[in-house]
C-alpha positions as CSV (number, residue, x, y, z in Angstrom):
1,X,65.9,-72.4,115.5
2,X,67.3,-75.0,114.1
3,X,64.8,-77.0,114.0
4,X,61.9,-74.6,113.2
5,X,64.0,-74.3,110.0
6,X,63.8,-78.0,109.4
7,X,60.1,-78.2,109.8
8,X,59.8,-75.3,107.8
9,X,61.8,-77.1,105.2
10,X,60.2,-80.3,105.3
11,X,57.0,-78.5,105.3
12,X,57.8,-76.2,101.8
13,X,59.7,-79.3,100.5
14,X,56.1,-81.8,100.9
15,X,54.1,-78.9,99.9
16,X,56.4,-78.4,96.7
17,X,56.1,-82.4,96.8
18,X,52.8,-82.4,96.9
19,X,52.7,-80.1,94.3
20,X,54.9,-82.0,92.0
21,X,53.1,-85.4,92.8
22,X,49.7,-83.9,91.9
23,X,50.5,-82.1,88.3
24,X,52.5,-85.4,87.7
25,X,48.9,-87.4,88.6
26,X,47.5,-84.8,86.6
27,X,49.4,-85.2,83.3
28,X,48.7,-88.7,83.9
29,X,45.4,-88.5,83.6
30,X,45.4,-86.1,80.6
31,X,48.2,-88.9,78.7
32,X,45.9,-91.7,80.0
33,X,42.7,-89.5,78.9
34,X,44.6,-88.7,75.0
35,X,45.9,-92.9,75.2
36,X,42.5,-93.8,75.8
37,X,40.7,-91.8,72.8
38,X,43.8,-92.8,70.6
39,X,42.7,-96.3,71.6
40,X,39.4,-96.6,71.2
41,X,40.0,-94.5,67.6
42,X,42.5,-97.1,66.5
43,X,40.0,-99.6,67.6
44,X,37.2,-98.0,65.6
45,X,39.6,-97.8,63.0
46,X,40.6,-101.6,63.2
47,X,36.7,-102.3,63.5
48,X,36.0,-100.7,60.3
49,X,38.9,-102.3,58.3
50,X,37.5,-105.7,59.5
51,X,34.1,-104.6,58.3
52,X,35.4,-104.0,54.9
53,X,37.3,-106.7,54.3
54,X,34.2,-108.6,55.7
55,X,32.1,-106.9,52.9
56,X,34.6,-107.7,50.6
57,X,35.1,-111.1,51.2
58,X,31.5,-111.4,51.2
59,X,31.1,-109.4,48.1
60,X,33.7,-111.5,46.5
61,X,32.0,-114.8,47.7
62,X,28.8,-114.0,46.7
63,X,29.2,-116.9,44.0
64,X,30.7,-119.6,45.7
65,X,28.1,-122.2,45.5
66,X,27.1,-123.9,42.5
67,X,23.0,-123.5,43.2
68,X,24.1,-119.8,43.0
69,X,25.0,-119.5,39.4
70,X,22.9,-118.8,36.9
71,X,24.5,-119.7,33.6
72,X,27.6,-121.2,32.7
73,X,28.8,-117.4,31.4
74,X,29.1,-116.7,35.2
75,X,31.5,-119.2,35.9
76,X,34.0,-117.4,33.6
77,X,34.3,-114.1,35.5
78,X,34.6,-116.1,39.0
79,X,37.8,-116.0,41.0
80,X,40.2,-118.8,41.4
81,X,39.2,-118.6,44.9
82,X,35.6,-119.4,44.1
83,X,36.0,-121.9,41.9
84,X,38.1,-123.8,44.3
85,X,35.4,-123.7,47.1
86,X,32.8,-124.6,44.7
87,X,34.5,-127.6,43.7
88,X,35.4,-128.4,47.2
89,X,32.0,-128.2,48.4
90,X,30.7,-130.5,45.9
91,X,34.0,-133.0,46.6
92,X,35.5,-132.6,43.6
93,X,39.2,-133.4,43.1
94,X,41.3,-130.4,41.9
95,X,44.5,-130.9,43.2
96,X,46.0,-131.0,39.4
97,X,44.6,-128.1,38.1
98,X,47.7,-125.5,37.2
99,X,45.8,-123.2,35.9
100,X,42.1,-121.0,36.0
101,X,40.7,-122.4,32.6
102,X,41.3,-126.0,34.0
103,X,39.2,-125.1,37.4
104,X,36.5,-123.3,34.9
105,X,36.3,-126.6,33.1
106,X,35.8,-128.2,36.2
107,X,33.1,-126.2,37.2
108,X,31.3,-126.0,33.7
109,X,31.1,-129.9,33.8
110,X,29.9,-129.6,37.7
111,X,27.6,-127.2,36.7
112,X,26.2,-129.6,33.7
113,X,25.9,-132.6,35.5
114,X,23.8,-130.5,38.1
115,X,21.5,-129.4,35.9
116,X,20.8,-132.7,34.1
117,X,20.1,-134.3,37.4
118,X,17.6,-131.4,38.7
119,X,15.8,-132.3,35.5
120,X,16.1,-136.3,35.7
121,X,15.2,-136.0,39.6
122,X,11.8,-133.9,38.8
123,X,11.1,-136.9,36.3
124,X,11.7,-139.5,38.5
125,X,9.4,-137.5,41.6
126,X,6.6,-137.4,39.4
127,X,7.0,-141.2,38.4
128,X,7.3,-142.1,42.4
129,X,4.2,-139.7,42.7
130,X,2.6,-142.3,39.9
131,X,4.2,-145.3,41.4
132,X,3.7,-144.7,45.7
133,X,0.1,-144.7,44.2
134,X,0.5,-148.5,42.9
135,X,3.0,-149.8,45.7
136,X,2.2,-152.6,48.5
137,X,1.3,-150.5,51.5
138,X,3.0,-153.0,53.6
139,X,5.9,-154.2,51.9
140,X,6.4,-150.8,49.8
141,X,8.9,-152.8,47.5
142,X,5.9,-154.9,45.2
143,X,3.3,-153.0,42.6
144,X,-0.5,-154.2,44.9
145,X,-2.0,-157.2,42.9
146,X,-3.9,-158.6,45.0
147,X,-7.8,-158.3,46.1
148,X,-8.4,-159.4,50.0
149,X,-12.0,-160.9,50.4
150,X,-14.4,-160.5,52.0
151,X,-13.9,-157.1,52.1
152,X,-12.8,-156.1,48.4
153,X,-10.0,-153.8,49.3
154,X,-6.6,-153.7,47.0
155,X,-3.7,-152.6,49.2
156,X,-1.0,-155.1,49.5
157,X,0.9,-157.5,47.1
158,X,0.1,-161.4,46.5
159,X,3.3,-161.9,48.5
160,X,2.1,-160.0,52.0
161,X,-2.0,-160.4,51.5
162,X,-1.5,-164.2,51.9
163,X,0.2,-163.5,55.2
164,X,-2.5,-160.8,56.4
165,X,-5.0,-162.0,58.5
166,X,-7.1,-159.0,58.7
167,X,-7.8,-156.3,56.3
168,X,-5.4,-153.8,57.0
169,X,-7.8,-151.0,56.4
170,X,-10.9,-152.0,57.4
171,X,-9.9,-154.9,60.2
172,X,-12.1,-157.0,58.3
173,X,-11.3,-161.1,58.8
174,X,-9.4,-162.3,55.1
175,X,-10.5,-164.8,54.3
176,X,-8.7,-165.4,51.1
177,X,-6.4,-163.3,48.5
178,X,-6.7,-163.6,45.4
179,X,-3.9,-162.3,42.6
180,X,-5.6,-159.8,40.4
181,X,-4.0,-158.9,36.1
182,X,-4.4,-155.4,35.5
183,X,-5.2,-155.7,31.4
């Protein structure tokens, strides 16, 4: 009798254990289940944050390159932040600058000098347009001043048509070259 008590016992006791292990598992599950969502929400949550700042910093940098600006009017509403990444892209020194109106100074001058070489470099392509025109074809250094004959063609310098042997455009034997004066 003894012994059909024990059973009886261990049986109600690993039932009741059983029991206990199970709603246990199950809260488990429901604090894993509320974790989980609290996760992925703070995630979502972080996620957005980092968006926004992203935007902002983008928003904020939208100006931070010097073929960006417009007018020199724009350099005064620009961040210290900007002004120093504008400078350091374009390796300018700014280490002594205390103060924001010494970095827009910078800037301004930067922005100056930009301008006055876009203008003096469309100048000088239009000259090398004019001048690649008049250039040695083999040498590309000397203006051509020189006629090869037999053939008549003008393409090299007195310098490289004594050296040619052979037209360089039409294969032609030279014979001689002869320096030309453009009047």
């Amino acid at each position: 009798m003894k012994g059909e008590l024990m059973d009886g016992d261990r049986t109600s006791r690993s039932g009741a254990l059983a029991q206990v292990q199970s709603e246990i598992a199950s809260a488990n599950t429901e604090d894993d289940d509320d974790d989980e969502e609290e996760e992925e929400e703070e995630e979502e949550e972080e996620e957005d944050d980092l968006q926004d700042r992203t935007l902002g910093l983008s928003r904020k940098r939208v100006r931070a390159s010097l073929s960006d600006l417009s007018s020199l009017e724009e350099v005064e509403g620009m961040s210290v932040r900007q002004l120093k990444e504008i400078l350091a892209r374009n390796f300018v020194n700014y280490s002594g600058c205390c103060e924001k109106w010494e970095l827009v100074e910078k800037v301004n001058r930067l922005y100056k000098e930009n301008e006055e070489n876009q203008k003096s470099y469309g100048e000088r392509l239009q000259l090398q347009d004019e001048e690649d025109d008049s250039l040695c074809r083999i040498c590309m250094d000397a203006v051509i001043d020189c006629v090869l004959l037999e053939c008549g063609h003008m393409v090299t310098c007195t310098k490289c048509g004594k050296r040619m042997s052979e037209c360089p455009i039409c294969r032609q034997y030279v014979v001689r070259a002869v320096h030309v004066f453009k009047s």
